[in-house]
N, C-alpha and C positions, 0 to 999 in steps of 0.2 A: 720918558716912556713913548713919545710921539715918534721920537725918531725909529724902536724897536717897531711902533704900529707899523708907520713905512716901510723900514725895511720886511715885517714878516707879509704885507700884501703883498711887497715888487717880489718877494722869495713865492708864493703864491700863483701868483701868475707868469714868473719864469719856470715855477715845478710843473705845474698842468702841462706844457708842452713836454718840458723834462719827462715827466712821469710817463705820461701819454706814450712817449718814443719807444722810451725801456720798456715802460709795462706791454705795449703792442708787440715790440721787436722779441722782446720774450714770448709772448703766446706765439709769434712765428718760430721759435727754437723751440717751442712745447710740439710744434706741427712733426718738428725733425723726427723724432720716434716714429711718428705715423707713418713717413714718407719712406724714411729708412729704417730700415729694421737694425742692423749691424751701424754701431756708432763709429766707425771708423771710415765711414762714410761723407762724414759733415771733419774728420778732420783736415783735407786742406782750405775749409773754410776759417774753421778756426785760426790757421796758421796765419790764414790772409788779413784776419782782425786782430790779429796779434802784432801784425807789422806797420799797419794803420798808422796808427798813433803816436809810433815812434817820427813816422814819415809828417804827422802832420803837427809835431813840435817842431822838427826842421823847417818845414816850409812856412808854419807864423813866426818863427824865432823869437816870438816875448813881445811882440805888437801890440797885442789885445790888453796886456797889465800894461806898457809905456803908455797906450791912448790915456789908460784911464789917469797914469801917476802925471802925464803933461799937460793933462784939457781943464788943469786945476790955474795954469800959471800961461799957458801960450794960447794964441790966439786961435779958435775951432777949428777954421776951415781951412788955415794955413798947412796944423799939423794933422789934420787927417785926409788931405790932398797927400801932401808928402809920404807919410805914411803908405797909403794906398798903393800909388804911383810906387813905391819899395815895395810891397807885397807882390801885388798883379807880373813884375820885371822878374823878381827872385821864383816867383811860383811856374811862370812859363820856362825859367830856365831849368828847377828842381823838375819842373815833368817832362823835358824834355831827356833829362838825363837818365830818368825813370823809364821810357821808353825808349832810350838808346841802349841801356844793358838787360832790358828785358826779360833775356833769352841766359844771362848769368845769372840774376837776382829769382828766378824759378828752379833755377838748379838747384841754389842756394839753400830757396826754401824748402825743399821736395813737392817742387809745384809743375817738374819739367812736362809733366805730361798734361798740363793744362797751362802753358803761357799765355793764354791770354785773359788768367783772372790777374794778371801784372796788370795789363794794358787798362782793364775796367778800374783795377784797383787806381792806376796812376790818374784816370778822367775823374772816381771820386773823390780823392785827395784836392785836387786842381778845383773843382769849383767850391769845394768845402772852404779850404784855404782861402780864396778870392774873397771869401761869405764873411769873413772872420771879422776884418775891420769894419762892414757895413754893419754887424750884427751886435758889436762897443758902440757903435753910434748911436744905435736904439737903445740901447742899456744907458749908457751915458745919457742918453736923452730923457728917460725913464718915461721910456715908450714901450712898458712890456706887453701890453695890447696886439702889438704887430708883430711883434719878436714871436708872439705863442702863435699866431696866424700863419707866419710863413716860415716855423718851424713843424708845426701839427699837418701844412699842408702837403709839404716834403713827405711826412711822416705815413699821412695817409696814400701818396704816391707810392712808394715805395710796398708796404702792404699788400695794395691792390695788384700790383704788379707779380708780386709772389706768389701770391695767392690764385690768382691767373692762370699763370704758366708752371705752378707746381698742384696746385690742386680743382683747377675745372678746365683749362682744356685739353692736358693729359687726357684725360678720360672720354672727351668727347671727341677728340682727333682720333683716337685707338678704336672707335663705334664710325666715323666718317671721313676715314684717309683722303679723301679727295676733296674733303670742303674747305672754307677759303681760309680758314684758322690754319690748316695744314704747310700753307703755301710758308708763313712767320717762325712758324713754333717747329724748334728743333729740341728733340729729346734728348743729343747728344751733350747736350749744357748743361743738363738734370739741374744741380744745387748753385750751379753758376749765376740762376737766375735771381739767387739772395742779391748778388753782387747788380746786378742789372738794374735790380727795381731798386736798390740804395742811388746805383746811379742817377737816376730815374726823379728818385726822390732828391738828390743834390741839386738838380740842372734845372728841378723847377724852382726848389727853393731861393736858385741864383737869380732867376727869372723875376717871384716875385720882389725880390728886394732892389731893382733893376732902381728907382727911385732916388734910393743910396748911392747906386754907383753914378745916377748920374749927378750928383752934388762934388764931385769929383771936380778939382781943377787941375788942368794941366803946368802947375807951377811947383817946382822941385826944391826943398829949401837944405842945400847941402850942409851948412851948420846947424841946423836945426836935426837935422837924421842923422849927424854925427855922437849929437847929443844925445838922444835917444837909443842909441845903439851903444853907448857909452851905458847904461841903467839898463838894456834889455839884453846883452849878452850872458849874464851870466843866466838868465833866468833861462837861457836855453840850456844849460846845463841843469838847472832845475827841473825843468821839463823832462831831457832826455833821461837823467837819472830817478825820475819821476813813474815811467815807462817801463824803465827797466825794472825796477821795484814793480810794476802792476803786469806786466806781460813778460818777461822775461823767461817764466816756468814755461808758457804758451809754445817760446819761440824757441827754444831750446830740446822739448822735452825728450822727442825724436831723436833726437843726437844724444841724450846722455844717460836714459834711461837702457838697461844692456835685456833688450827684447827683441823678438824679429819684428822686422817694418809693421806686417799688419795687425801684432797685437800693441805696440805702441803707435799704430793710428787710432785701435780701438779705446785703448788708454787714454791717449790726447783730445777723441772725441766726449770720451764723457765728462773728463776733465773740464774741457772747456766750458762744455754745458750747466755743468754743477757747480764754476766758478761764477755764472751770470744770477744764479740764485744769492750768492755772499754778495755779490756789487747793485743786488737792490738797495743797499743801505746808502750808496753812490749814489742813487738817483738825487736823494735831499741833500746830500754835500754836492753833489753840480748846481741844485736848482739854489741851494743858499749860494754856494760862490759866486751863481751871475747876479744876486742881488745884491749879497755883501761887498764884492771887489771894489765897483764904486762909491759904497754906502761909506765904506770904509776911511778911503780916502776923502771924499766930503766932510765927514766928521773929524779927519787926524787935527783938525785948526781948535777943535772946540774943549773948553774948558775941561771938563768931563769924562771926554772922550776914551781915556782909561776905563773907567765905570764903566761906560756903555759895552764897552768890548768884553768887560768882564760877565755883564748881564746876558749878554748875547751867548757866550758859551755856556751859559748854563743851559738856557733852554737848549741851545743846539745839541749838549752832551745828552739832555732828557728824550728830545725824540728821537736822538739814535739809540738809547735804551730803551724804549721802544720800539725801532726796528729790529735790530739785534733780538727782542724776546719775538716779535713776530715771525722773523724768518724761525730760527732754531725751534721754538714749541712747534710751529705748526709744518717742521719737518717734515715727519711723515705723512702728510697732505700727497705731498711731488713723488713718496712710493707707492701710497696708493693707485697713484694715476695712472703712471706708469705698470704697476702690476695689471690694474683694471684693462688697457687696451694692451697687455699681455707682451710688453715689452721689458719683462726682466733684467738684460744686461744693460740697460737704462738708468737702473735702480743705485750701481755700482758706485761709491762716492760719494753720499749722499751724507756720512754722516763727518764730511772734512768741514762742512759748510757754515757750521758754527764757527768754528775757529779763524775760516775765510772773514767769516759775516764780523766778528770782534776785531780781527785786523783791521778791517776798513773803518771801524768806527775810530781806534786809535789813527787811522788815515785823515779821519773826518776832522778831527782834534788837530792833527799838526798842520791841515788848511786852515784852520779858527787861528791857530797861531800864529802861522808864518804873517801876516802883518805887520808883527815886529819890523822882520829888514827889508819889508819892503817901504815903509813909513821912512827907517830910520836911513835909507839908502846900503844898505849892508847885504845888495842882491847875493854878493858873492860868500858869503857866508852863510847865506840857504843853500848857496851851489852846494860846500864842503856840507852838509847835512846830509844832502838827497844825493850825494855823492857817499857819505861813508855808509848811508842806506843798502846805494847801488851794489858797494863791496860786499856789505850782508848778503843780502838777496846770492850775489853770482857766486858767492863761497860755499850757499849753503844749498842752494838748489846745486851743482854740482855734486857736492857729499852724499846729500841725502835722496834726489829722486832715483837712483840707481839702488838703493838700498830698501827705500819707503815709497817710490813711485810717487802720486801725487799726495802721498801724506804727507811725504817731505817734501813738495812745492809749496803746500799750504803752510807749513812749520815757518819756512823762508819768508813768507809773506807777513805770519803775523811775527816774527821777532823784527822783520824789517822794520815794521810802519809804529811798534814800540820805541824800537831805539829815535827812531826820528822823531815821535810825540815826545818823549821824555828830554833829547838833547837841545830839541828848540823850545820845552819850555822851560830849561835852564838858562839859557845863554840870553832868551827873551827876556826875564826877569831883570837879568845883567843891565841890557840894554835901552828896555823899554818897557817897565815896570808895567803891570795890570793887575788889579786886585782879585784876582781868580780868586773862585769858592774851591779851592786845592781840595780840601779834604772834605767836603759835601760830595763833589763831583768823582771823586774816587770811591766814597761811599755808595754813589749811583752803581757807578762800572760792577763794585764787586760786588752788590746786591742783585744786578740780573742775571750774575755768571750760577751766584748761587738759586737762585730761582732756575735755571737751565738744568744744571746739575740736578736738582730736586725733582724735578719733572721726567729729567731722564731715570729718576731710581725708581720714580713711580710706575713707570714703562716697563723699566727691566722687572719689574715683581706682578706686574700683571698686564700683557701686552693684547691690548682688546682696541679696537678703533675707536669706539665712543668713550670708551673711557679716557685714552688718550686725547681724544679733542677736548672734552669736557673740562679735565683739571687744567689744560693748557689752557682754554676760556681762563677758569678759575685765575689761576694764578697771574695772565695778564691784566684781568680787573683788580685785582688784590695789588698788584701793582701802581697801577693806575688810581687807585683810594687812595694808597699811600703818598704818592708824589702830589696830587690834590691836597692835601691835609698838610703837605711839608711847606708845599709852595702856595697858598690858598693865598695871600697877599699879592705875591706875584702876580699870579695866573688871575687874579680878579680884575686885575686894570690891561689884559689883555681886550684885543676883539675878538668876539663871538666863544671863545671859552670863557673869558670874564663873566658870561649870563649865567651862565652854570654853574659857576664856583659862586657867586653871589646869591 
């Protein structure tokens, strides 16, 4: 159980900044309503966060899991010089080429009348990217101390800067055209400045980790990066098809959905928005994988190590049944709000978000798993997983958003990230036994679906605000007594819940 303690403090102090990013960067997308009225407003920001991600699995190509799978067996400084010195060469070359077609990849996206969120987009990727191996270093080091420092500081950069130039000197430049805020602040960038103050927020984060990069040696080890890139290619197919499974509806939606331009911008903006409400459950599967990734591989040598793994998804599968009842009961919370500052077509979408929200918990489940082929070196058979995910996803978002709009993106999402929980905890069992609690843990899953369900009939036969909060209270404590009583041995030899159950 020591090693669970560990792991759930270093999960702990990797989530507070996690949490901190998303939960902030959210109330900055809660702002979007107020600022814009019409959601099709914030859709080519959307599009630009949609491509993100894709771009910055290219640019680490599977670095940040080789640091962790070789810092086990090769020598520290050696392989993360080498390393580095490959990332900093590869990421100057990917951004250069990022701003040499600039002027195509906005066509591309339907972003031609604003190329130069490419250009911001390509500066954020670039110091992101560069952050990546410094940032394994401190995990590796199990230094999350600094890691939450000078990702909270970025975080609060960024904030400030939005917040700035979209909501206080807007208003006071429009009262004092001539004063010296006038001179900076151009109102023709409006929602541009999301992108700015990210930047903003990247270039300090680069800054403060400067430390990192200067442990940096200039010594290249070309069989060692052969080797490494030998175990890290496939996982850039993992990545990529990883992406395309989580944004693909994003980047697409425009093009396949059969609407004129400006109501599938309005489409895509609320879309997006109402997509970031389901991947709060992503916050505790990012902030677990920066703890588990090396917790994981520390432990593959030990005895046990099975066991451990298996204890570990249990609780991880309980507190995403717990976010899961969080977000869907307290749904209608984000209409009221929305209704309250009298932004209506806000509202639209709201009720896909359970279904998003359960996707990503089966999302959460097949990161608990994939350590199978990473353990067992079988990168390339995670690839064919999150590869026959990818076929999912692109077959069915095609079919059905043109039919079901974003009900059929959400559909896509949650059959995608089933199939991929369900084939890698087949193929895992195959290869790398773990004593999973199989039918306890599916017992969880289908008890809070029907807890969902129930709460929604209660809704439909009497639709009151407080009463609606209230049974949702209700039935997340009832909850909550339950899995106490089931796990009360468990959860007693935790920290800080153990006081409670005892």
């Amino acid at each position: 159980m020591s090693g669970i303690k560990k792991l759930a403090g270093q999960t702990m102090w990797y989530g507070v900044p996690t949490i901190a990013r998303r939960f902030l960067g959210y109330i900055m997308n809660l702002t979007l309503p107020l600022i814009f009225a019409q959601p099709s407003k914030t859709a080519d920001l959307t599009q630009i966060y949609a491509i993100i991600p894709f771009l910055n699995v290219l640019f680490t190509y599977g670095l940040e899991t080789a640091y962790f799978r070789f810092s086990r067996d090769m020598e520290q400084q050696r392989l993360y010089s080498t390393l580095s010195l490959s990332l900093i060469g590869s990421t100057i070359f990917f951004t250069g080429l990022l701003l040499l077609f600039k002027d195509n990849i906005a066509y591309w996206a339907n972003l031609d009348k604003h190329p130069e969120y490419i250009t911001w987009m390509a500066a954020i990727i670039f110091f992101d990217a560069i952050s990546t191996l410094a940032f394994a270093r401190l995990r590796q080091e199990n230094r999350p101390k600094r890691y939450a420092f000078a990702t909270l500081a970025g975080v609060l950069v960024n904030i400030t800067v939005v917040i700035l130039f979209l909501g206080i000197i807007p208003g006071y430049v429009a009262k004092h055209p001539d004063s010296f805020l006038g001179t900076f602040y151009n109102d023709k960038i409006g929602i541009g400045y999301y992108l700015i103050g990210n930047l903003a927020g990247s270039i300090l984060t680069f800054i403060l980790l400067r430390k990192e990069f200067m442990q940096i040696r200039f010594r290249f080890d070309p069989v060692l990066w052969k080797k490494v890139m030998h175990y890290a290619y496939p996982l850039i197919i993992v990545g990529m098809g990883g992406m395309v499974n989580d944004m693909l509806s994003r980047l697409i939606y425009q093009h396949v959905v059969d609407l004129p331009e400006e109501q599938a911008k309005h489409e895509l903006g609320i879309f997006g928005n109402i997509y970031r409400l389901a991947v709060l459950i992503t916050i505790m599967i990012q902030a677990f994988r920066m703890a588990a990734e090396p917790f994981f591989f520390s432990q593959s040598k030990e005895e046990n190590a099975p066991k451990t793994y298996a204890r570990i998804m249990k609780f991880f599968v309980i507190a995403c049944c717990f976010m899961f009842l969080f977000i869907s009961l307290y749904i209608d919370v984000f209409a009221w709000f929305f209704e309250a500052i009298d932004k209506p077509k806000w509202v639209e979408g709201l009720s896909i978000v359970p279904l998003l929200a359960l996707g990503n918990v089966f999302l959460g489940i097949y990161y608990n798993l994939s350590i199978w082929y990473k353990l067992t070196h079988k990168n390339m058979t995670g690839a064919f997983i999150t590869l026959g995910g990818a076929a999912i996803t692109i077959v069915l978002n095609i079919l059905l958003i043109p039919e079901l709009h974003y009900l059929g993106a959400a559909i896509a999402t949650f059959v995608c990230y089933l199939f991929m929980m369900i084939v890698s905890y087949t193929m895992g069992q195959k290869h790398y036994p773990v004593p999973y609690a199989r039918k306890k843990l599916i017992a969880y899953l289908v008890l809070v679906i029907l807890v969902y369900g129930f709460h929604r009939g209660l809704v439909y036969l009497w639709d009151n605000h407080w009463f609606n909060f209230g049974t949702a209270t209700l039935l997340l404590t009832l909850f909550a007594l339950f899995v106490a009583k089931i796990e009360r041995k468990e959860l007693a030899k935790m920290p800080v819940i153990g006081r409670f159950i005892k």
